[in-house]
BAKE-60803 format. One line per field, with one value per residue (C-alpha): residue in three letters; x, y, z. Coordinates in Angstrom, 3 decimals, decimal comma. Example, Ala and Ser with C-alpha at 12.3 -4.5 7.8 and 13.67 -1.06 7.14 Angstrom:
REM BAKE-60803
aa = ALA; SER
X = 12,300; 13,670
Y = -4,500; -1,060
Z = 7,800; 7,140
***
This chain:
REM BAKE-60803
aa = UNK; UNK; UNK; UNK; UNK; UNK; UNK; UNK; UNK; UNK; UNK; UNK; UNK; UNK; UNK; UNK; UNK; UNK; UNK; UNK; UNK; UNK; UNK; UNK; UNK; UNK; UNK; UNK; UNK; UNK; UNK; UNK; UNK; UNK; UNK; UNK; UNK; UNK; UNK; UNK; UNK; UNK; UNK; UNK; UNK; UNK; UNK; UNK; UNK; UNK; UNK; UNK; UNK; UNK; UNK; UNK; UNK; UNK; UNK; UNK; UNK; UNK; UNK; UNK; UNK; UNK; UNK; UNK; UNK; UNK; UNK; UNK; UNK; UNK; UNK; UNK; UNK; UNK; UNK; UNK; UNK; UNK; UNK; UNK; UNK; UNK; UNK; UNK; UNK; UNK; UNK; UNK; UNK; UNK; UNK; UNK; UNK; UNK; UNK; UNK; UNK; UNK; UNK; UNK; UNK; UNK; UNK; UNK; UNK; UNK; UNK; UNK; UNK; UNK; UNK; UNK; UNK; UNK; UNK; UNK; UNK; UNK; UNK; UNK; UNK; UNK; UNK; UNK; UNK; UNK; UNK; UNK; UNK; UNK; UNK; UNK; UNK; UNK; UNK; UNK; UNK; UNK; UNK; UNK; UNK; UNK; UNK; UNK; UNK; UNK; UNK; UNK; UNK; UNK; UNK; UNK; UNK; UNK; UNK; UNK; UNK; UNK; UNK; UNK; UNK; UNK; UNK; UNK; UNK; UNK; UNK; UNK; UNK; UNK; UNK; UNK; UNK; UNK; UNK; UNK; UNK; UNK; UNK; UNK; UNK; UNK; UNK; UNK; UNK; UNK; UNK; UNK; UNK; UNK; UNK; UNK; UNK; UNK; UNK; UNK; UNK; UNK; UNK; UNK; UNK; UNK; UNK; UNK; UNK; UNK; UNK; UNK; UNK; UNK; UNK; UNK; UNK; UNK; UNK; UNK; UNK; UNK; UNK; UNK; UNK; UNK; UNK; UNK; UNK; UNK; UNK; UNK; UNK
X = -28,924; -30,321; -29,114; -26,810; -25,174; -24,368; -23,277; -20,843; -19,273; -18,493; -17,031; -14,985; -14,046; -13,055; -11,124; -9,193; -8,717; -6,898; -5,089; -3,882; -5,056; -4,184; -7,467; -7,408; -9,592; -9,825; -11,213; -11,694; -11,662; -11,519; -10,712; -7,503; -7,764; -6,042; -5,871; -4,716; -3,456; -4,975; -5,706; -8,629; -8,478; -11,568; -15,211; -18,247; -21,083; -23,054; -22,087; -22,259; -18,958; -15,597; -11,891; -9,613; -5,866; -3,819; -0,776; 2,073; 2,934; 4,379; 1,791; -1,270; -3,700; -7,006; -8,423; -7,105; -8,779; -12,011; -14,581; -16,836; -19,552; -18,294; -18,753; -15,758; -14,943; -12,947; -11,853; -9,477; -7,195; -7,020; -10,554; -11,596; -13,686; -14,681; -17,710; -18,608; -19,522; -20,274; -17,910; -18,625; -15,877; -12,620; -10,202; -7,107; -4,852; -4,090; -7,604; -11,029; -14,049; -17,510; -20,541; -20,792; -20,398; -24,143; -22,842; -20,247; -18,988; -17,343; -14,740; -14,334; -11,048; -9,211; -6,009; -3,750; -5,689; -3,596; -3,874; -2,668; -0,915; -1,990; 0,705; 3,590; 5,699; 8,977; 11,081; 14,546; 16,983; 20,679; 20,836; 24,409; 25,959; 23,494; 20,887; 17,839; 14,034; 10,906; 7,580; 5,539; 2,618; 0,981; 1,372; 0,207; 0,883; 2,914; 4,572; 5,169; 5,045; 6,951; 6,738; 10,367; 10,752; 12,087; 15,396; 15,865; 14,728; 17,792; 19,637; 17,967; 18,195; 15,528; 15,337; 16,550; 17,830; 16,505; 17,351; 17,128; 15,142; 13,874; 10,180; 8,745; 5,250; 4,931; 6,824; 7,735; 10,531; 10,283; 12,922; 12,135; 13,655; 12,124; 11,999; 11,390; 7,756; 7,258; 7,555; 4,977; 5,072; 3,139; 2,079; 2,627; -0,374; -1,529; -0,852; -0,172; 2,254; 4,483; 3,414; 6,328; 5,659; 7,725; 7,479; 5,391; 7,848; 6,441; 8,063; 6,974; 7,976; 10,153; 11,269; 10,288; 10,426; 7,318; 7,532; 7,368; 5,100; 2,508; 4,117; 2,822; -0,487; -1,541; -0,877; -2,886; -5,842; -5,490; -5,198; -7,761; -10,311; -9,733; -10,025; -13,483; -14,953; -13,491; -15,540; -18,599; -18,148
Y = -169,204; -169,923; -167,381; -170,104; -170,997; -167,212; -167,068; -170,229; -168,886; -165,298; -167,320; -169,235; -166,239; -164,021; -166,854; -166,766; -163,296; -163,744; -166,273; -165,355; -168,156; -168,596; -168,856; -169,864; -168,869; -171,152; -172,107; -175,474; -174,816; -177,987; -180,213; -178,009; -176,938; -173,002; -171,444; -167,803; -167,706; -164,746; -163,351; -162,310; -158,471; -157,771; -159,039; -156,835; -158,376; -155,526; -154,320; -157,561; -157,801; -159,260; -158,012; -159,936; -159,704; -161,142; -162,843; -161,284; -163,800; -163,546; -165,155; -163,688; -160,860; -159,610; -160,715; -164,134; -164,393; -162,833; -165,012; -163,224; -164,156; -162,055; -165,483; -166,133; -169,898; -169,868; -172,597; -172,401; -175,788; -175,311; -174,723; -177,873; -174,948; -174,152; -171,893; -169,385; -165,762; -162,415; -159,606; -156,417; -154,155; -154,234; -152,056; -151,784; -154,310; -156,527; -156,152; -156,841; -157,020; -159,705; -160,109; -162,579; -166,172; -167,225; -171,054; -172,960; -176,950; -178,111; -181,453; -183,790; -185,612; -188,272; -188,627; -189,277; -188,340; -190,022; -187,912; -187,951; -184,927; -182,815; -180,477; -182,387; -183,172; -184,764; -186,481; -186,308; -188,662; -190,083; -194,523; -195,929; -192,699; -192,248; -189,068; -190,431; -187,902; -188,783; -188,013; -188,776; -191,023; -190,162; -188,880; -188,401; -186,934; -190,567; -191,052; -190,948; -193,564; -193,371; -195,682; -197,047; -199,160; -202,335; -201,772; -199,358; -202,204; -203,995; -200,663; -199,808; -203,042; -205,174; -202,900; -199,238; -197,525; -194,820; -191,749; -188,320; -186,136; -183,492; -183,059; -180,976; -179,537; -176,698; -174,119; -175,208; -177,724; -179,586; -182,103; -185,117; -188,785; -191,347; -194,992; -198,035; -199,525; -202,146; -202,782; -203,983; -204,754; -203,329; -205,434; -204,071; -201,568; -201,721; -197,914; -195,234; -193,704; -196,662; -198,664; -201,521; -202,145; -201,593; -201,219; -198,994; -197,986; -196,800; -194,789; -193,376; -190,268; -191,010; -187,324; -183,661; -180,572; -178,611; -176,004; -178,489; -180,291; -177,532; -176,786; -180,557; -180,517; -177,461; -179,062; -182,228; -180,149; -177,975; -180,881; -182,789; -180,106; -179,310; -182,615; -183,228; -180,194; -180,476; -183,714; -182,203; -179,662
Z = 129,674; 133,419; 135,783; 137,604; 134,699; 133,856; 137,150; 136,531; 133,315; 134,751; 137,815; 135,688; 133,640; 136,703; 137,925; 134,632; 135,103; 138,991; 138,115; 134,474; 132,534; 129,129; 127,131; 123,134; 120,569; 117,750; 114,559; 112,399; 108,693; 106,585; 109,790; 110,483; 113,958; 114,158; 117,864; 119,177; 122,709; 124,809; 128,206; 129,577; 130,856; 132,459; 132,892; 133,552; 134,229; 135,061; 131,680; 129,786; 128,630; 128,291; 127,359; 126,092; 124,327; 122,191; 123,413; 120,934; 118,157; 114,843; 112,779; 114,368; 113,835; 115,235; 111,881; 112,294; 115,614; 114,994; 112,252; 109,597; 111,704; 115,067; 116,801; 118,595; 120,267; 123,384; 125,117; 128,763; 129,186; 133,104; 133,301; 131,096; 129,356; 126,119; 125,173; 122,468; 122,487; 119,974; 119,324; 120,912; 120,284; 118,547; 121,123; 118,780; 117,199; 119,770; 122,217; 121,588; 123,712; 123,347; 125,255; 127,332; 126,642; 125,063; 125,097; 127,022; 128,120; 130,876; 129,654; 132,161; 131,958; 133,551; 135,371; 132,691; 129,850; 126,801; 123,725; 120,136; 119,303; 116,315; 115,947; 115,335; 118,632; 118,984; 121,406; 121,509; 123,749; 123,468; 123,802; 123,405; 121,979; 119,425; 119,042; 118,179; 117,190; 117,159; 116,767; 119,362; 118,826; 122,103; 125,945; 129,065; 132,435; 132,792; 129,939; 126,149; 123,345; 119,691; 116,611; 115,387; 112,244; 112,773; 111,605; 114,470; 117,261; 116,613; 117,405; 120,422; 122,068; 123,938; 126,937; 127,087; 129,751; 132,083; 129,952; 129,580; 127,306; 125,195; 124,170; 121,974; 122,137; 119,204; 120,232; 123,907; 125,282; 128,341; 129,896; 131,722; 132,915; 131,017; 132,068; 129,687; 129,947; 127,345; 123,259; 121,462; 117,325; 114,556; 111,742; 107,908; 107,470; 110,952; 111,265; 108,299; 110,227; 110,550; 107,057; 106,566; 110,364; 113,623; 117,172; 119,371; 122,394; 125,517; 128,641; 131,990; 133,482; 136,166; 136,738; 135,279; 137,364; 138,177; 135,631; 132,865; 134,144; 134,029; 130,477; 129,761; 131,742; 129,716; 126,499; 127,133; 128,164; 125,045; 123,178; 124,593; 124,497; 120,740; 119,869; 121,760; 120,099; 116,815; 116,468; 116,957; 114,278
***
């Protein structure tokens, strides 16, 4: 690695530091995509090294997050960063310490990078006195789009109203005004997740506070970064 690009990552990892950054470690076994929310602790550069710890969660270990080969992959959504780098040290059960970062990718993205969830993600919202969840199909910093069958159309109506909702990303909730964009119909087949045919709906975001919003900027960065570098496995 050239000395300016050493110099980049530890800039980027520093920054991650100051600012508390959530970074992810992660794994693709099979095409299924597992990641372990940390935070990075300290970076010495003189020393070559890098702490990090596990963010408490009830499915996660440090044997989870570390691979039989001590490589670990990283990747830090407000960074549009992912890179790779060798165990060191393990400091205990929830801490462990690598070298520094041998590899990494910067992701460019767009303004309203539409993704594809992979983890399943609902939205939930009341029309006419009626509760209706769904999975989202796909979202972006301006909006959200579900699959209905066609019964459900009829239900719905032509055009819905301005409404608001409940979204679902893993294990976080956001609310938000949604706005009715446009309808368009799927054809028996078209998609697998909508077989006997419907109607892709699509809303913008007409109102979220801040808090959720960086809730729902994180997760499209996560989930564009995974996706990226999952296809290059």
């Amino acid at each position: 690695m050239s000395d300016k690009r050493s110099r980049d990552i530890v800039k980027n990892l520093i920054e991650a530091v100051q600012n508390n950054y959530s970074v992810y470690a992660w794994s693709s076994i099979d095409g299924v995509v597992s990641k372990y929310e940390l935070k990075t602790k300290a970076v010495r550069k003189s020393l070559e090294e890098v702490d990090f710890e596990i963010v408490p969660s009830e499915d996660v270990s440090i044997e989870k997050v570390i691979p039989a080969d001590k490589v670990v992959k990283f990747y830090v959504p407000d960074s549009s960063l992912s890179f790779e780098a060798r165990l060191k040290n393990i400091l205990g059960t929830q801490r462990f310490q690598t070298y520094l970062p041998f590899e990494f990718k910067f992701y460019e993205r767009r303004k309203h990078e539409r993704v594809s969830p992979k983890e399943s993600c609902t939205i939930i919202f009341e029309h006419k006195r009626q509760v209706f969840k769904k999975t989202i199909l796909d979202l972006s910093l301006g909006g959200v789009a579900i699959l209905i069958p066609k019964t459900e159309k009829a239900i719905l109506g032509e055009k819905l109203d301005s409404v608001h909702c409940l979204i679902e990303l893993g294990t976080k909730r956001i609310k938000a005004k949604i706005d009715f964009c446009s309808s368009a119909i799927i054809d028996r087949f078209q998609m697998e997740q909508c077989p006997y045919g419907g109607y892709k709906i699509s809303f913008r975001f007409s109102s979220m506070e801040e808090k959720d919003k960086e809730i729902l900027n994180k997760f499209i960065a996560t989930e564009v970064i995974v996706q990226k570098i999952s296809k290059k496995i």
